[in-house]
C-alpha positions as CSV (number, residue, x, y, z in Angstrom):
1,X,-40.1,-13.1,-13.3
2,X,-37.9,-9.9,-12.2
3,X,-36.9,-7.5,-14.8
4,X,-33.5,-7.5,-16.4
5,X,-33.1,-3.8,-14.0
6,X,-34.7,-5.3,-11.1
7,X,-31.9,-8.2,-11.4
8,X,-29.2,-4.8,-11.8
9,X,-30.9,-3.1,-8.9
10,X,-30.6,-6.3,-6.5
11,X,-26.8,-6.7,-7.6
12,X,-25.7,-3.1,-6.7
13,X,-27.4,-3.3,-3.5
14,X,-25.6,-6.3,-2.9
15,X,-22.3,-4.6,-3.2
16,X,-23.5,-1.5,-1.5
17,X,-24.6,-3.5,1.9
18,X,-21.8,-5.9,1.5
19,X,-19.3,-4.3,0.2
20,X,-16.3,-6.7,-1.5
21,X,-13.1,-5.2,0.4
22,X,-14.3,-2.2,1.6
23,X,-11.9,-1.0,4.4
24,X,-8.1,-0.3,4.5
25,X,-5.2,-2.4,3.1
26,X,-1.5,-2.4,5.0
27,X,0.1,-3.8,2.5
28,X,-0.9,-1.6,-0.3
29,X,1.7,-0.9,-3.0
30,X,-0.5,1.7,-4.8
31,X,-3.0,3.8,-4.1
32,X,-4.9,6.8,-5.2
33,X,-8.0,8.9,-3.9
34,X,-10.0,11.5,-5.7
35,X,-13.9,13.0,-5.7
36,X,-16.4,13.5,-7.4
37,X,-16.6,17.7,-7.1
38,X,-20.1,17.8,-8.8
39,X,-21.7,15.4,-6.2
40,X,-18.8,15.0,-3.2
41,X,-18.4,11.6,-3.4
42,X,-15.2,10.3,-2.4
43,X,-13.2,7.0,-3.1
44,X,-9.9,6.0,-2.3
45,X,-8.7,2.7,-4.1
46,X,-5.9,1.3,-2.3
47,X,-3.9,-2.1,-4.7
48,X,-1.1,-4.8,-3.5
49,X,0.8,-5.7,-6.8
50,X,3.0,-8.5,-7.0
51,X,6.4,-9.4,-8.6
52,X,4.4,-10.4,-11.4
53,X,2.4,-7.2,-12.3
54,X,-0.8,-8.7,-10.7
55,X,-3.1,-7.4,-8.6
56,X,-3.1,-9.4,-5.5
57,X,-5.4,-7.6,-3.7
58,X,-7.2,-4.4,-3.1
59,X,-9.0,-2.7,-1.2
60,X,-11.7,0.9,-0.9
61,X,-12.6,3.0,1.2
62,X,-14.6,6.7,1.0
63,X,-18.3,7.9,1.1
64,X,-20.8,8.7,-1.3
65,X,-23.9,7.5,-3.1
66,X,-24.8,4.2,-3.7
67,X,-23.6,3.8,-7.0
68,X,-20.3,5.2,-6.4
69,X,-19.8,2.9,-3.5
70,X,-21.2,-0.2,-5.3
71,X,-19.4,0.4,-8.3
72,X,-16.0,0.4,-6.3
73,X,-16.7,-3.1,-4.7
74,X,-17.6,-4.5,-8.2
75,X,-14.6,-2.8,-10.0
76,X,-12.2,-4.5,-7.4
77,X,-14.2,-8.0,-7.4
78,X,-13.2,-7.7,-11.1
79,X,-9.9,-6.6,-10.6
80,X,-8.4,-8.9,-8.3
81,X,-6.0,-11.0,-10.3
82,X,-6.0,-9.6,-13.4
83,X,-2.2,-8.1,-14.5
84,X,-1.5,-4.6,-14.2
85,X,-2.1,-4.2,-18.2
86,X,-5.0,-5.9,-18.4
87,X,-6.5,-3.4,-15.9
88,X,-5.2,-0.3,-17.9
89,X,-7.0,-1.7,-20.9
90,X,-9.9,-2.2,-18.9
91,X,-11.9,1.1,-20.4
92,X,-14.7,3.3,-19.0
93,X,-17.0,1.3,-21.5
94,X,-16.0,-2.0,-19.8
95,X,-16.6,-0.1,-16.0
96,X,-20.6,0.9,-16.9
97,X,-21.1,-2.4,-18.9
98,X,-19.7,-4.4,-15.5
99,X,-22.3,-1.4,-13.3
100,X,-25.0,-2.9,-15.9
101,X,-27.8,-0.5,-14.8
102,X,-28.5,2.2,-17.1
103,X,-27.2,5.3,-16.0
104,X,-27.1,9.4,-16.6
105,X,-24.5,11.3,-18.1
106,X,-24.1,12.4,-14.8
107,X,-24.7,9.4,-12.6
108,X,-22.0,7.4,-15.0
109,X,-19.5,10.3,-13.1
110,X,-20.4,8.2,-10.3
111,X,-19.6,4.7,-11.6
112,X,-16.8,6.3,-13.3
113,X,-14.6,7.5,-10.1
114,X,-13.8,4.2,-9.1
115,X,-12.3,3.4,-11.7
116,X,-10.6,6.4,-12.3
117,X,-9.1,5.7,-8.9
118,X,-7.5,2.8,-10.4
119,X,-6.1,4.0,-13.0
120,X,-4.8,7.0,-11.2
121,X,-3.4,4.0,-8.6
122,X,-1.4,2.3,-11.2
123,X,1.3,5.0,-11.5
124,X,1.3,6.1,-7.5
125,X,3.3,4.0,-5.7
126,X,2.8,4.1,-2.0
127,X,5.5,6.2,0.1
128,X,6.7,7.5,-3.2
């Protein structure tokens, strides 16, 4: 029977290979990009709100390490369809609980920038 971190291990993989909206979105309403300056990794989180402060869709795109990558699609599989304060209350606890492998205080940088992204996203409106 695989480990409980063998079972975490196959999971980010998953989202690393096949990453859940990876790519660009033209109908974007926010969006935000930032790095990681220790490491390079780059992510740029890129949200379609709706008239009812839900998140509709959303999409990422940038380059990095695995765990910055795979924490990006699982933050937006999460995401999608949750209200825009639901997200904000979503903390940095919730992001490496949802990452669920045990990580370094300076890997968890890397899990973190996605959803610092987010966050970021929230209050940049596209062509503002």
């Amino acid at each position: 029977m695989p480990s409980e971190e063998e079972i975490y291990q196959d999971h980010i993989l998953d989202h690393y290979e096949d990453p859940f909206h990876r790519g660009k979105l033209p109908t974007a309403t926010h969006a935000h990009e930032d790095k990681n300056p220790l490491c390079g990794d780059v992510v740029r989180i890129e949200l379609q709100l709706d008239r009812d402060g839900r998140v509709s869709d959303a999409y990422f795109s940038g380059d990095g390490c695995v765990i910055s990558q795979a924490s990006a699609s699982m933050l937006l599989e999460a995401l999608v369809g949750k209200t825009v304060d639901e997200v904000k209350e979503f903390s940095a606890e919730d992001m490496l609980k949802l990452y669920g492998a045990r990580l370094t205080p300076n890997r968890q940088k890397c899990c973190l920038l996605s959803w610092r992204v987010v966050q970021q996203a929230l209050y940049s409106p596209v062509g503002a």
